[in-house]
mmCIF file of the C-alpha atoms, coordinates in Angstrom:
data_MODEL
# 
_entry.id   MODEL 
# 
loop_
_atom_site.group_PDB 
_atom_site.id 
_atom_site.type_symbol 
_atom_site.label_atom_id 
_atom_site.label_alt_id 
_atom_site.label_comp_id 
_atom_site.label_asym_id 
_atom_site.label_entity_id 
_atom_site.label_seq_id 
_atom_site.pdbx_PDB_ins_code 
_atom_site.Cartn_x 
_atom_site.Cartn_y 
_atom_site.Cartn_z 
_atom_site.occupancy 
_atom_site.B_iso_or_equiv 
_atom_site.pdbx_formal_charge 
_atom_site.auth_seq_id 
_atom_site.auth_comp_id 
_atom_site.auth_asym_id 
_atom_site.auth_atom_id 
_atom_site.pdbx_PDB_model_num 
ATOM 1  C CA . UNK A 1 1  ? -33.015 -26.599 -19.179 1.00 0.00 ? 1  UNK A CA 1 
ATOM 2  C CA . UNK A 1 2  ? -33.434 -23.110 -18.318 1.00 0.00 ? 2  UNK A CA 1 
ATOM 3  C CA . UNK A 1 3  ? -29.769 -22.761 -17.043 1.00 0.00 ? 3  UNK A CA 1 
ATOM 4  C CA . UNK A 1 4  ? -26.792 -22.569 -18.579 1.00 0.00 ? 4  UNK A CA 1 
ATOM 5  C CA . UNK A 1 5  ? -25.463 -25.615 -16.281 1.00 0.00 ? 5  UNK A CA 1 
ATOM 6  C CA . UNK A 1 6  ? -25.397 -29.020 -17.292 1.00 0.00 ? 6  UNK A CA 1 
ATOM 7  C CA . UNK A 1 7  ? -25.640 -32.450 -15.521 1.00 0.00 ? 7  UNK A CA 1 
ATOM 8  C CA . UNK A 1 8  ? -22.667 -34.242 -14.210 1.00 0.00 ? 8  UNK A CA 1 
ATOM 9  C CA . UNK A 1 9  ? -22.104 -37.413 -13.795 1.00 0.00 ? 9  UNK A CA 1 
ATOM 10 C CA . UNK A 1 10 ? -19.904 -38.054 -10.830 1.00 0.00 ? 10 UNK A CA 1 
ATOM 11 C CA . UNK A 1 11 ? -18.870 -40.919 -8.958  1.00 0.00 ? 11 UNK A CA 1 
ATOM 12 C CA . UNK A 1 12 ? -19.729 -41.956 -5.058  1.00 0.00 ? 12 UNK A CA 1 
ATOM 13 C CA . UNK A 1 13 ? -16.449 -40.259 -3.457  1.00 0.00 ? 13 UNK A CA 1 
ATOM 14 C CA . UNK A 1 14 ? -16.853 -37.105 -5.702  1.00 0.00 ? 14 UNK A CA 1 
ATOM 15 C CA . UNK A 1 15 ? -20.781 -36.978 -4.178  1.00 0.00 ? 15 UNK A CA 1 
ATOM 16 C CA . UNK A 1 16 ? -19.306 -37.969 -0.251  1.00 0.00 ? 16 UNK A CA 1 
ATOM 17 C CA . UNK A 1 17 ? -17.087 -34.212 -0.972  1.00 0.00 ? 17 UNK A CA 1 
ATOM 18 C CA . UNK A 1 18 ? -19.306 -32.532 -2.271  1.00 0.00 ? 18 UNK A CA 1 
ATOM 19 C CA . UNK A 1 19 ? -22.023 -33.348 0.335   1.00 0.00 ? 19 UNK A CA 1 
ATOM 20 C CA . UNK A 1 20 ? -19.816 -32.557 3.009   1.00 0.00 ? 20 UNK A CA 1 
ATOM 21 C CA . UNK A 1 21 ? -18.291 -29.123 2.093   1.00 0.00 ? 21 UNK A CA 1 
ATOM 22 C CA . UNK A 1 22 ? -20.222 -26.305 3.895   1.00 0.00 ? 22 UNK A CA 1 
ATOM 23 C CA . UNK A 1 23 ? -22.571 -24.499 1.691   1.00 0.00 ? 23 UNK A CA 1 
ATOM 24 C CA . UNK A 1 24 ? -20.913 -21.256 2.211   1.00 0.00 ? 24 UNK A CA 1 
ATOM 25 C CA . UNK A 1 25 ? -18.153 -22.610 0.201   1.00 0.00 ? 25 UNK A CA 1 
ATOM 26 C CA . UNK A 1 26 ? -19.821 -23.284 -3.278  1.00 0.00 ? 26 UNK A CA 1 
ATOM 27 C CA . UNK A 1 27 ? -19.362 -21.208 -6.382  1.00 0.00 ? 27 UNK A CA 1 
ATOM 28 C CA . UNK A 1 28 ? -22.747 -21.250 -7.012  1.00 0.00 ? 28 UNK A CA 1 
ATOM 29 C CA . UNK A 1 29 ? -25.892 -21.875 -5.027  1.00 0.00 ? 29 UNK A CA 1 
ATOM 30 C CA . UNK A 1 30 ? -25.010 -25.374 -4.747  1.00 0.00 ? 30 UNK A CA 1 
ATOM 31 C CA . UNK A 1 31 ? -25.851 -28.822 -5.715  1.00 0.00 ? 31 UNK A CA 1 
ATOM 32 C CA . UNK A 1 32 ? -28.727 -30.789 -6.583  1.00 0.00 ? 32 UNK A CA 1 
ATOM 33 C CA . UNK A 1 33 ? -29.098 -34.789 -6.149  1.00 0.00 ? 33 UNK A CA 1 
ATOM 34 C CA . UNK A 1 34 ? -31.083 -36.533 -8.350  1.00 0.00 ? 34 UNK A CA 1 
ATOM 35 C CA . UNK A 1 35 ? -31.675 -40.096 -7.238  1.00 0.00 ? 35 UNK A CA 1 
ATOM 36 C CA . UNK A 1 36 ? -32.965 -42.225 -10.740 1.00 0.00 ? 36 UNK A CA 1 
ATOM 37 C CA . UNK A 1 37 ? -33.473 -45.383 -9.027  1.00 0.00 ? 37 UNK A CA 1 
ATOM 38 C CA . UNK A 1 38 ? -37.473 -46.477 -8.721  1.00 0.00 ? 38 UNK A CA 1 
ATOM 39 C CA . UNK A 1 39 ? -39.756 -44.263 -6.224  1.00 0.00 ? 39 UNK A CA 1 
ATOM 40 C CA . UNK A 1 40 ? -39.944 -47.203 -3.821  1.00 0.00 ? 40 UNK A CA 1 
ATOM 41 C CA . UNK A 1 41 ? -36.464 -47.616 -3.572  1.00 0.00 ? 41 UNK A CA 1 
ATOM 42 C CA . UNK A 1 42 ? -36.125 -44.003 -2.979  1.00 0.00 ? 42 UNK A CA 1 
ATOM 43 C CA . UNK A 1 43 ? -38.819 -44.508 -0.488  1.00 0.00 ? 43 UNK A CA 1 
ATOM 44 C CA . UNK A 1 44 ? -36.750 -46.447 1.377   1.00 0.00 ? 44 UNK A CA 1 
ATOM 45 C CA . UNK A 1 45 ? -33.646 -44.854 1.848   1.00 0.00 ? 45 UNK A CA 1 
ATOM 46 C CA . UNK A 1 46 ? -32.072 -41.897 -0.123  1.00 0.00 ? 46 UNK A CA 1 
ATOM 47 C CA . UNK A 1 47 ? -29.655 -39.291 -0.011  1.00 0.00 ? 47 UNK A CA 1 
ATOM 48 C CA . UNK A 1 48 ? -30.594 -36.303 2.765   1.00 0.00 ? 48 UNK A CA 1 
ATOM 49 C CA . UNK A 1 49 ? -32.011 -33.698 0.297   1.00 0.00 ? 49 UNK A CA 1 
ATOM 50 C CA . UNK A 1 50 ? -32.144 -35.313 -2.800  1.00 0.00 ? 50 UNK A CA 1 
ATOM 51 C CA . UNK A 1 51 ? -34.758 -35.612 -5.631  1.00 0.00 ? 51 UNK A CA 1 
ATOM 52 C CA . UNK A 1 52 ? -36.614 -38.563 -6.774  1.00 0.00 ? 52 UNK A CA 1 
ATOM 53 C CA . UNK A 1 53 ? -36.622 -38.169 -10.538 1.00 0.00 ? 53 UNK A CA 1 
ATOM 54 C CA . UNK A 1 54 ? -39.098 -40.393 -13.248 1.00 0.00 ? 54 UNK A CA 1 
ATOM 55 C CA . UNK A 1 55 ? -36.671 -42.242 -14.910 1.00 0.00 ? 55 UNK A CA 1 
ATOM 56 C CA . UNK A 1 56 ? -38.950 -45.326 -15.431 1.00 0.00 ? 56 UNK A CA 1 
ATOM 57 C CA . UNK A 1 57 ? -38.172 -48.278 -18.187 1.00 0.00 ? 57 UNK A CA 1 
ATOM 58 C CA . UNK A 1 58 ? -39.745 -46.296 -21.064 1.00 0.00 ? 58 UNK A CA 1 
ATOM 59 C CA . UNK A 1 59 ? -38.355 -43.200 -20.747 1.00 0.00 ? 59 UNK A CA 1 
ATOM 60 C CA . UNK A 1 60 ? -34.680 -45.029 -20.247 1.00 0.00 ? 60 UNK A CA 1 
ATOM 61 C CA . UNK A 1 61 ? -35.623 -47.302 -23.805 1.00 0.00 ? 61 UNK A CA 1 
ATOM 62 C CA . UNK A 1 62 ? -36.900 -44.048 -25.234 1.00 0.00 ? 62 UNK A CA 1 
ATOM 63 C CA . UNK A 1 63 ? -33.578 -42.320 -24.410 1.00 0.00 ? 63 UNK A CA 1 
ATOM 64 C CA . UNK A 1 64 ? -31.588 -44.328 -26.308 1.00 0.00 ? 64 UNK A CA 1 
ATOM 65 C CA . UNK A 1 65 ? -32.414 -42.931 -29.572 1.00 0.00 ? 65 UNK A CA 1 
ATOM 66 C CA . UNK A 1 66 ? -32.623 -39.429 -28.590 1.00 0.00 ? 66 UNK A CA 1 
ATOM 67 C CA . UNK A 1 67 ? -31.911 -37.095 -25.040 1.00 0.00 ? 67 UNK A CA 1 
ATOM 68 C CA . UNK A 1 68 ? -34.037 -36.851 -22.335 1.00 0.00 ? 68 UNK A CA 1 
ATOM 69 C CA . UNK A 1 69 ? -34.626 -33.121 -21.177 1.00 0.00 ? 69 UNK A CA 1 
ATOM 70 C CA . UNK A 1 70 ? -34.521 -32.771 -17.596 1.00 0.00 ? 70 UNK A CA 1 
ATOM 71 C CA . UNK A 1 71 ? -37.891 -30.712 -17.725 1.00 0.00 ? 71 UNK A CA 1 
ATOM 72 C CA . UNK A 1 72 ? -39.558 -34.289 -18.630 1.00 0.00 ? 72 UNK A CA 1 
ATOM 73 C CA . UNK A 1 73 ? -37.878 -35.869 -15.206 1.00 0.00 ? 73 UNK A CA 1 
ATOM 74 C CA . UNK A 1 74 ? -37.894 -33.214 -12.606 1.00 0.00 ? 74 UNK A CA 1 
ATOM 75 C CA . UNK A 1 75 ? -41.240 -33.044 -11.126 1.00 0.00 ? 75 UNK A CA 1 
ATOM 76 C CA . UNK A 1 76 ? -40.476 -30.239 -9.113  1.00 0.00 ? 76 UNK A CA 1 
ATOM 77 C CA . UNK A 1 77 ? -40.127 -27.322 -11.318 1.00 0.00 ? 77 UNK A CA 1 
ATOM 78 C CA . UNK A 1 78 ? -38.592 -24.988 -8.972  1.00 0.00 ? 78 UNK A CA 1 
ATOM 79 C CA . UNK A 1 79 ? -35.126 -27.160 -9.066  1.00 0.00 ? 79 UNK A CA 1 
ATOM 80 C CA . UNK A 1 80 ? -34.596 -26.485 -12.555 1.00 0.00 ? 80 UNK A CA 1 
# 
C-alpha cells in the first residue's frame, strides 16, 4: 500500500453515513468502496462510485495462509 491508511471493515449502517455525509466534511480526501463480490454481480448492481476488486476463489484460498496486498486487487492503480 503506498499510504499510510489501512482498510476497514465496516458494517452496512456505518457505509449508509458515510456515503451520505457531504464530501466537504471528510478529514481526508474521502472514501473508497471496494465491492469483492464477483464482476457480474457487480455488473448488476453496485454501490454509486465504487470499485470492483479481483477477489476470485484462489486468491480468497490463497489468503488464508498469508495477506493479500491491495496492489494485487485494485486494478485501478490510481485509487491506491
Amino acid at each position: 500500500m503506498t499510504s499510510s491508511c489501512e482498510a476497514l471493515e465496516i458494517t452496512g449502517n456505518e457505509l449508509v453515513h458515510i456515503l451520505r455525509t457531504p464530501r466537504d466534511q471528510y478529514t481526508s480526501d474521502g472514501c473508497v468502496v471496494l465491492d469483492c463480490r464477483p464482476f457480474l454481480d457487480f455488473s448488476l448492481a453496485h454501490i454509486c462510485e465504487s470499485r470492483n476488486v479481483n477477489w476470485n476463489s484462489m486468491l480468497r484460498r490463497r489468503s488464508k495462509s498469508s495477506v493479500v496486498a491491495l496492489e494485487w486487487l485494485i486494478p485501478d492503480k490510481t485509487l491506491l
